[in-house]
C-alpha positions in Angstrom: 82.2 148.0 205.5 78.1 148.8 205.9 78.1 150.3 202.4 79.8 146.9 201.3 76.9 145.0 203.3 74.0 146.9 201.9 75.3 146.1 198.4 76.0 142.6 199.3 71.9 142.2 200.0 70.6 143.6 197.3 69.8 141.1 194.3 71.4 141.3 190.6 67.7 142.5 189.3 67.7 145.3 191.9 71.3 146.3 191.0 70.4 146.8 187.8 66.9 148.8 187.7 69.0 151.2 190.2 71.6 151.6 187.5 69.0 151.8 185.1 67.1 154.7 187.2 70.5 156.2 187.8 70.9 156.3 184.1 67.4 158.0 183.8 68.1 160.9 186.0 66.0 159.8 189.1 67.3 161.3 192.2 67.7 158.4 195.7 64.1 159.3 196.7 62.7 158.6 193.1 64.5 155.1 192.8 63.5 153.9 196.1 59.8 154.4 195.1 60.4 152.9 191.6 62.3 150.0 192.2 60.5 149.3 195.7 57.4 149.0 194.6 58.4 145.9 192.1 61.1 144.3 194.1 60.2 141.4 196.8 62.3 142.7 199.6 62.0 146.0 200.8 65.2 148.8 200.2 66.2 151.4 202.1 67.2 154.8 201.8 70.3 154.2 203.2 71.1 150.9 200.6 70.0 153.1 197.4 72.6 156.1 198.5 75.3 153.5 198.9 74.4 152.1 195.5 74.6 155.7 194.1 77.8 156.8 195.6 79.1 153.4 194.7 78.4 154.1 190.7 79.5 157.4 190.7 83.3 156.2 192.1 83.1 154.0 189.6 82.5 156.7 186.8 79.6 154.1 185.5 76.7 156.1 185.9 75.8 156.4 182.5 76.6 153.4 179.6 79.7 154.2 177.8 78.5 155.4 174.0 78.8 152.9 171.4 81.0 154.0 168.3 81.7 151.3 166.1 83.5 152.1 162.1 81.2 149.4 161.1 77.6 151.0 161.8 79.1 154.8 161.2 76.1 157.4 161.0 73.4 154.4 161.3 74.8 154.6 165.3 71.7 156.7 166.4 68.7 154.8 164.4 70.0 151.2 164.7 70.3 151.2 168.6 66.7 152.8 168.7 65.4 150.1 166.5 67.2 147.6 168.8 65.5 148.9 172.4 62.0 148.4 169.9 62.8 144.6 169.0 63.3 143.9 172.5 60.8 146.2 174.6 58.7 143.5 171.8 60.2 140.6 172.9 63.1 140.1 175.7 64.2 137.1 174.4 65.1 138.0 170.8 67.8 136.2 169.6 71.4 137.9 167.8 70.5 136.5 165.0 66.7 137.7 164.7 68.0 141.0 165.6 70.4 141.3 162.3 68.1 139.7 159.9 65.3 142.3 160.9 67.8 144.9 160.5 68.3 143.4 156.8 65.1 143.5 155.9 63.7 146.8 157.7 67.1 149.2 157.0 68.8 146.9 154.5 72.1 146.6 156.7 74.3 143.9 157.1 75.7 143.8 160.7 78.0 141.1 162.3 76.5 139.4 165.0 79.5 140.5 167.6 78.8 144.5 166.6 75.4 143.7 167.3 76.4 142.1 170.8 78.5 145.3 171.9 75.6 148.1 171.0 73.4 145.1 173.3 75.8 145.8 176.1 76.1 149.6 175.9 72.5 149.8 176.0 72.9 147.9 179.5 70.1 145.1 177.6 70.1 142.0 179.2 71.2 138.6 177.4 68.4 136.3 177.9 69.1 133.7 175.6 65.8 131.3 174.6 65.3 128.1 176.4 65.8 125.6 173.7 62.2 122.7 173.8 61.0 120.3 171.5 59.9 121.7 168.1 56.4 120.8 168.0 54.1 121.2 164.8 50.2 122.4 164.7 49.6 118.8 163.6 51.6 117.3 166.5 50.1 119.6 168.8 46.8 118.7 167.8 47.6 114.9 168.4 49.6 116.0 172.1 46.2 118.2 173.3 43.3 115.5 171.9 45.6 112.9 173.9 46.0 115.0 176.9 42.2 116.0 177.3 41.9 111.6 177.3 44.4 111.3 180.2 42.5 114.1 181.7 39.4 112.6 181.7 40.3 109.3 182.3 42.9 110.6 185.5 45.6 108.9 184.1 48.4 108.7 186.4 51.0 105.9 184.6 50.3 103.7 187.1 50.7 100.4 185.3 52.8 101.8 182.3 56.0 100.8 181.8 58.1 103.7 179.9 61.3 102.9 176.7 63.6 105.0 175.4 67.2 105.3 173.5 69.7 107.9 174.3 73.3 108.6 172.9 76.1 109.1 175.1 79.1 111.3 173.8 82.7 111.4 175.6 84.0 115.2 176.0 84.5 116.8 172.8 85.5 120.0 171.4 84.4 122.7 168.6 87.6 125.2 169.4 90.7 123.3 168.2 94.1 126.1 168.2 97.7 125.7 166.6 100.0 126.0 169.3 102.9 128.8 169.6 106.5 129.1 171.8 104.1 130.7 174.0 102.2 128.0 175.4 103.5 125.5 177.9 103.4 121.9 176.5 102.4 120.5 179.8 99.4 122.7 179.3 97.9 121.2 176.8 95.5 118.2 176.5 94.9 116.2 173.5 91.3 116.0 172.5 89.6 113.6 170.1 87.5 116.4 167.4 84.8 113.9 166.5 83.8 111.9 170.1 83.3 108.3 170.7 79.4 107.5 171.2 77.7 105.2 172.8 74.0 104.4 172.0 71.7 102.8 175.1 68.5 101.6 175.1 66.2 101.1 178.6 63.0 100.9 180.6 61.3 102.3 183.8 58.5 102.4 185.5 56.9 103.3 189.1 58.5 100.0 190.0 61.4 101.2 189.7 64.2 101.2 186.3 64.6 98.5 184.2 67.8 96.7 182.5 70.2 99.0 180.4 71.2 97.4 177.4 74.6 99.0 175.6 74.9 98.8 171.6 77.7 97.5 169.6 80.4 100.8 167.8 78.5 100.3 164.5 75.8 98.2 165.8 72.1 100.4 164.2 68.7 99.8 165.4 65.8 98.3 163.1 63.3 96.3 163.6 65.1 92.7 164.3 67.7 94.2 167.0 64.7 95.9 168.1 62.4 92.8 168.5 65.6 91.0 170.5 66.2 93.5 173.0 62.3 93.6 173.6 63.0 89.8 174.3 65.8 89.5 176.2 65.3 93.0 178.4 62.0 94.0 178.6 59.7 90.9 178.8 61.7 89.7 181.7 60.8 93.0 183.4 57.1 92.9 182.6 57.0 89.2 184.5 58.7 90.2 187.4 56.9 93.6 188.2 53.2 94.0 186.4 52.6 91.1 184.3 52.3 91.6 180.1 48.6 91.8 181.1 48.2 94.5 183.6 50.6 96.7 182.2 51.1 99.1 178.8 54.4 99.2 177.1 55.1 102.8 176.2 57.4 103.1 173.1 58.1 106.3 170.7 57.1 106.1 167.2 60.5 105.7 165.7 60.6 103.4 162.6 61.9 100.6 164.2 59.6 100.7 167.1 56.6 100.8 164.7 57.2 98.5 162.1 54.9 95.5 160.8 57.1 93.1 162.4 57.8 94.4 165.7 53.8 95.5 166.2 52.7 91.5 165.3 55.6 90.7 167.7 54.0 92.3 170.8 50.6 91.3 170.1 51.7 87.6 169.6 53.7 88.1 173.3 50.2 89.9 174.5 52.2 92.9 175.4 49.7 96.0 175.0 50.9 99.2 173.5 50.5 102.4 175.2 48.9 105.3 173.1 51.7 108.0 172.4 51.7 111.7 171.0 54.7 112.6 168.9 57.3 114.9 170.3 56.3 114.3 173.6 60.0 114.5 175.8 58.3 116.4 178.4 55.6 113.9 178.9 57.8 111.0 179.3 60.0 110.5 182.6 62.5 108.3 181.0 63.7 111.2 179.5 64.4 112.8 182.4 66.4 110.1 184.3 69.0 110.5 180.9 69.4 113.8 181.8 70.4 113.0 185.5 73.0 110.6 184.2 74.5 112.9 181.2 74.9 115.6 183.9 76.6 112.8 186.2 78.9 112.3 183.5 79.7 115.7 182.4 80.5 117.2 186.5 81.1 113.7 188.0 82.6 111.1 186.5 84.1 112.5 183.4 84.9 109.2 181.5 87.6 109.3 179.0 87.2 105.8 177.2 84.4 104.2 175.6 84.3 101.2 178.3 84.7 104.2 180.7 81.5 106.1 179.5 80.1 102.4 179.5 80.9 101.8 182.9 80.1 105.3 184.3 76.3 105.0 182.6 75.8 101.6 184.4 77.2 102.2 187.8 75.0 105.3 188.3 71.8 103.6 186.6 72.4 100.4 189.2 73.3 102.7 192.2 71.1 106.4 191.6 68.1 105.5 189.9 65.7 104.0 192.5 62.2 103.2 193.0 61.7 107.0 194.2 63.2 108.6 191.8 61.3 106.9 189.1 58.5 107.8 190.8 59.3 111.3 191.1 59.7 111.8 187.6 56.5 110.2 186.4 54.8 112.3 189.3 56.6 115.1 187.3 55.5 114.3 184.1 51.6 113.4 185.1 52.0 117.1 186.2 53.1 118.1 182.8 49.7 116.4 180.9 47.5 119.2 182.4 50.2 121.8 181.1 50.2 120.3 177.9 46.6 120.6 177.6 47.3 124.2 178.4 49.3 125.2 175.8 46.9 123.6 173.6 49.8 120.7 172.9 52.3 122.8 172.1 55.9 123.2 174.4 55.7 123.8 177.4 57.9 126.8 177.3 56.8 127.9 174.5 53.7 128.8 176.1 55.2 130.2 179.0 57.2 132.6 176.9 54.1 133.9 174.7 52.9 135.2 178.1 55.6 137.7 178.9 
């Protein structure tokens, strides 16, 4: 039961650079100095010796050796040119791995061998954080507008943020034919291509503004655009700020941009807010769609279209205050100086270069 306690305190990382010390040789002494002297809570002698024991019950001490019919006598020199990719770079992707395998040893190697000699080498599967792909040239706009905000302490006081999202019902990439040996009550029919709904809204630090559903086959241009400007988001303007002590913050989609709907906003005296392309992380709207997407997805689970519709607009009347609209522009002011940074790249990206 003590044995079972130590283990249960020591952390996943710790667990494995003891199994990884283990696997080197290093006696209980020699791990407690190696992996003490990185980890944030301090071992003891005691918790290392249970962890040993514990591995050698287990006959795990060592990885089991990869054999595979598909790599042969190219075992030996593909693994070592594996631990070299990734002592390079952690996050190397499957995919990298067998197309540098290509072009360096000219082998062609499934991605799921590729996975197992991964494993046996006890490598860890850090898969990349996915951000927006983000050009030198868009960069470039990003950082010269960020070094502006900067200067000027530009908090989005009096800015008043838009933005469309798409909505998808549950849908499915495995589809199965069905045997005798599943149970019919088991299964649950599943439409392969997902009903959608499109949404378009507004927020600001006075709190969210009006959510305005599209039609099934109902596309945005410049005319729907100009009409849901009129009907939503004037309205808005005159109630909180006032079309002239605020900035209307828009992306630079076609139909946001065009002749028209420009002349249509300077004839209503709405001013335009100054926007860097490929900019998600610097606008909070963004982030309130991803509260409500991951409402749907653990929450409410809509099956129907008018049931996606209705889930959408119950928890953007009933979750998205004043507060958490401010919390996410507080967020995002945060992000400009980051931004700047990474010299107007992702965020991530940057973060990842410095590993």
């Amino acid at each position: 039961c003590v044995k079972y306690i130590y283990q249960m305190n020591l952390s996943k990382d710790t667990k494995s650079r003891l199994r990884e010390a283990k696997y080197k040789g290093m006696t209980v002494t020699q791990a407690l100095r190696s992996v003490s002297a990185t980890s944030p809570n301090p071992l003891r002698y005691s918790q290392v010796k249970s962890f040993y024991e514990s591995q050698e019950k287990r006959g795990s001490e060592r990885p089991h050796i990869y054999k595979s019919y598909v790599l042969g006598e190219n075992t030996d020199s593909i693994q070592h040119k594996m631990v070299e990719i990734y002592n390079k770079n952690k996050y190397t992707s499957l995919q990298q791995v067998a197309s540098n395998l290509k072009c360096d040893m000219d082998v062609d190697i499934p991605i799921g061998v590729l996975r197992g000699v991964k494993r046996s080498l006890l490598l860890k599967d850090l898969r990349p954080i996915k951000v927006q792909d983000v050009s030198e040239i868009q960069a470039e706009k990003r950082f010269i507008l960020c070094e502006e905000w900067i200067n000027e302490e530009e908090n989005f006081d009096n800015v008043v943020f838009s933005d469309e999202s798409i909505f998808a019902l549950g849908g499915s990439t495995a589809w199965i034919t069905t045997s005798s040996s599943h149970d019919v009550d088991r299964l649950v029919g599943e439409r392969k291509f997902p009903e959608k709904v499109q949404v378009w809204a507004s927020m600001s630090r006075a709190g969210p503004g009006d959510l305005v559903f599209f039609d099934r086959h109902e596309r945005l241009n410049a005319p729907s655009y100009t009409d849901i400007l009129s009907s939503h988001l004037l309205p808005y303007l005159d109630r909180t700020y006032g079309r002239s002590n605020c900035f209307f913050m828009q992306d630079g989609a076609s139909s946001h941009t065009a002749r028209s709907t420009m002349s249509q906003l300077d004839a209503w005296g709405v001013r335009v807010f100054d926007w860097a392309p490929s900019s998600p992380d610097l606008n909070p709207i963004e982030f309130l769609w991803r509260e409500v997407k991951h409402h749907l997805r653990s929450d409410a689970r809509p099956t129907t279209r008018q049931g996606l519709e209705d889930a959408i607009d119950q928890y953007w009347s009933n979750e998205i205050t004043v507060d958490v609209c401010n919390k996410y522009i507080d967020h995002c002011v945060s992000n400009i100086e980051k931004v700047h940074s990474s010299l107007g790249f992702a965020i991530m990206e940057k973060a990842r270069n410095l590993y």
